[in-house]
C-alpha positions as CSV (number, residue, x, y, z in Angstrom):
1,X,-9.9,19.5,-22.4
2,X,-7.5,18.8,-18.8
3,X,-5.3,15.9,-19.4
4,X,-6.0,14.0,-16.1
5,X,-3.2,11.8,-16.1
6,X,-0.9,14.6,-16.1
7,X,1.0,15.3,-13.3
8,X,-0.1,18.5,-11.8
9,X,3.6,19.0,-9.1
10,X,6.1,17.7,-7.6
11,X,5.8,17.9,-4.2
12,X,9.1,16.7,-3.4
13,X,10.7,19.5,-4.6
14,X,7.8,22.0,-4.1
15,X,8.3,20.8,-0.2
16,X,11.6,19.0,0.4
17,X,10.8,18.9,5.0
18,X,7.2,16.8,4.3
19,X,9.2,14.5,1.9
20,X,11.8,14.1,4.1
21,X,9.5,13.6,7.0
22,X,7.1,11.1,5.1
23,X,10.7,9.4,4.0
24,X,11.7,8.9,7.8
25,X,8.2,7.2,8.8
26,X,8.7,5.0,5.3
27,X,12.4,4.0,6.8
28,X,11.0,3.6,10.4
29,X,8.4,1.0,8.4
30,X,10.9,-0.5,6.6
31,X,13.2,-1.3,9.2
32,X,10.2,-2.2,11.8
33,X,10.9,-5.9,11.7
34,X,7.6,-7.0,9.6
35,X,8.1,-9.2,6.4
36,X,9.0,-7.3,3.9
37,X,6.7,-9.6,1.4
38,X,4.1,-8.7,3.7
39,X,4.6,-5.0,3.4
40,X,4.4,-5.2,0.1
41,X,1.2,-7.2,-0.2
42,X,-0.3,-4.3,2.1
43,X,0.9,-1.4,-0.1
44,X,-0.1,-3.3,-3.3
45,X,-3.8,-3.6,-1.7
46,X,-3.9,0.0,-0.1
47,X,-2.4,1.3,-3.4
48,X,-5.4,-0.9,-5.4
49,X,-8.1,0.3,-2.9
50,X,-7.1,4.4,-3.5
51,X,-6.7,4.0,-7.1
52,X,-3.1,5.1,-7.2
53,X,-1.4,4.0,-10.2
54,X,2.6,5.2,-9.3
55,X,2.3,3.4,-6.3
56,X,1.0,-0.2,-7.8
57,X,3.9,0.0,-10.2
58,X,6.3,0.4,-7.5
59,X,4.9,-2.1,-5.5
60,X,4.2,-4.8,-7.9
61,X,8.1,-4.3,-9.0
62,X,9.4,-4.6,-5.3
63,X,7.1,-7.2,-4.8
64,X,8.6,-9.5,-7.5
65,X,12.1,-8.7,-6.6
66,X,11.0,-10.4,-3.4
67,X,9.6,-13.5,-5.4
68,X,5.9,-12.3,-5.3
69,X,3.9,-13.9,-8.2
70,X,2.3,-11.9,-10.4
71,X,-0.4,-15.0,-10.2
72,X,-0.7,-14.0,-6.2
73,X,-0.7,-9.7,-7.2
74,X,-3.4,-10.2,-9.4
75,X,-5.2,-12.0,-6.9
76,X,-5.0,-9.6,-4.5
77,X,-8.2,-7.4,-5.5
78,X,-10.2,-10.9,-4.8
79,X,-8.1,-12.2,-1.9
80,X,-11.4,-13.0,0.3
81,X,-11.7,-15.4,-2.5
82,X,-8.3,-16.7,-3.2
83,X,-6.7,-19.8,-1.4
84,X,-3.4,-18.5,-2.1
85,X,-2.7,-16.5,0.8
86,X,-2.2,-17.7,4.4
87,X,-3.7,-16.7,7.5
88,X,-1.0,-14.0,8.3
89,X,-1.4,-12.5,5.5
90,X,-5.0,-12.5,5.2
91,X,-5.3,-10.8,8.6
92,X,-2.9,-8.3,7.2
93,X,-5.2,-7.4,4.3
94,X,-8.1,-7.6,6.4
95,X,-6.9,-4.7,8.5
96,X,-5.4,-2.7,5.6
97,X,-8.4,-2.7,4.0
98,X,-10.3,-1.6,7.9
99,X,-7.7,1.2,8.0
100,X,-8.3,2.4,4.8
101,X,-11.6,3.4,5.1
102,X,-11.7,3.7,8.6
103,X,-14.5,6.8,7.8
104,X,-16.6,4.2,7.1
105,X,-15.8,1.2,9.6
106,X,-14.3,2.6,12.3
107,X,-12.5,-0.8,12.3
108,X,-14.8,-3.5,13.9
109,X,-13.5,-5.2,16.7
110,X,-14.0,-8.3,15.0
111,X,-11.1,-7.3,12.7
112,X,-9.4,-6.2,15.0
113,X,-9.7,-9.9,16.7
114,X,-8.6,-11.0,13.5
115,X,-5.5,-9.4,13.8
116,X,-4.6,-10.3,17.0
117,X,-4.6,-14.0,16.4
118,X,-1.7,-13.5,14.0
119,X,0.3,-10.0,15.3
120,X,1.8,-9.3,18.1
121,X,0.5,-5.4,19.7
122,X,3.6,-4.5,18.5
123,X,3.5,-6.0,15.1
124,X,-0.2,-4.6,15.3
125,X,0.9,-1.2,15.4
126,X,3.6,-1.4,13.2
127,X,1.7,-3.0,10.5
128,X,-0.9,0.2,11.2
129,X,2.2,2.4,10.6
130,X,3.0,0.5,7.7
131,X,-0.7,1.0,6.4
132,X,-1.0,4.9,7.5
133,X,2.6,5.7,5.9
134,X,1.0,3.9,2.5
135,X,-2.2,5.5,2.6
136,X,0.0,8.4,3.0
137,X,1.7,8.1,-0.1
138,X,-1.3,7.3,-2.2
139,X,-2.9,10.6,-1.4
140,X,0.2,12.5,-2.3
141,X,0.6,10.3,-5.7
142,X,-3.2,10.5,-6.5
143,X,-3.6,14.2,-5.2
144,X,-0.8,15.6,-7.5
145,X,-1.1,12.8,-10.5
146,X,2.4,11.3,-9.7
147,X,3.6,9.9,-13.3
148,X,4.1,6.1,-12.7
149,X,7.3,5.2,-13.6
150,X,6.5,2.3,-16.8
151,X,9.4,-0.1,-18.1
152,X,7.7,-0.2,-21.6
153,X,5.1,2.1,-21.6
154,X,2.6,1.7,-24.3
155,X,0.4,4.8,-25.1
156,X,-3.3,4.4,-26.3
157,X,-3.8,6.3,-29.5
């Protein structure tokens, strides 16, 4: 039987250049301007919404160096639903989860309305980068089974 939670490479070493490219867009994100509570939120939802386990640990632990509540994190799979998050951030998840499956959307103008009441075009597109550069990640993560990285991890017998 394959273990399936084993991780199958490491593509940073396997291909140090696409790292190192990926890293660059990641810093470009990161130093974009957006909130970097927000940022988080979208990488925690993209990260929930392509099943990629390394990437919600990471997140959810940047997230609460931040001061995210866990309360708000483990809301965030029924945000439509939740009262905790405002209108900013609502558009944001709104349009994470459009570019996330854009193969099945094709993001609606009506989100993209959305997202215009609360971001700038320039916010608008870097929030997008921000969402791509995640989505990005996940598939790498998910593709090659990229071990998360557990403080106390407890192992199912």
């Amino acid at each position: 039987m394959v273990n399936d939670t084993a991780q199958r490479l490491d593509a940073r070493a396997i291909s140090p250049g696409f790292y190192k490219a990926m890293a660059a867009l990641q810093g470009y994100v990161d130093s974009c301007g957006l909130e970097r509570s927000l940022l988080e939120l979208v990488k925690i939802r993209a990260s929930q919404l392509n099943g990629c386990a390394f990437c919600l640990v990471m997140h959810t632990n940047e997230a609460r160096k931040l001061g995210e509540t866990d309360e708000r994190m483990h809301l965030l799979n029924a945000w439509h639903e939740a009262p905790v998050f405002s209108a900013r951030e609502r558009a944001a998840l709104v349009w994470t989860e459009a570019i996330t499956h854009v193969g099945e959307s094709h993001v609606p103008h009506d989100l993209y309305d959305e997202a215009r009441t609360q971001f700038s075009e320039r916010e608008l597109v870097d929030l997008t980068a921000a969402i791509v550069t995640i989505n990005g990640w996940n598939r790498l993560a998910v593709a090659f089974r990229a071990t998360p990285q557990l403080k106390n991890p407890k192992i199912a017998a």
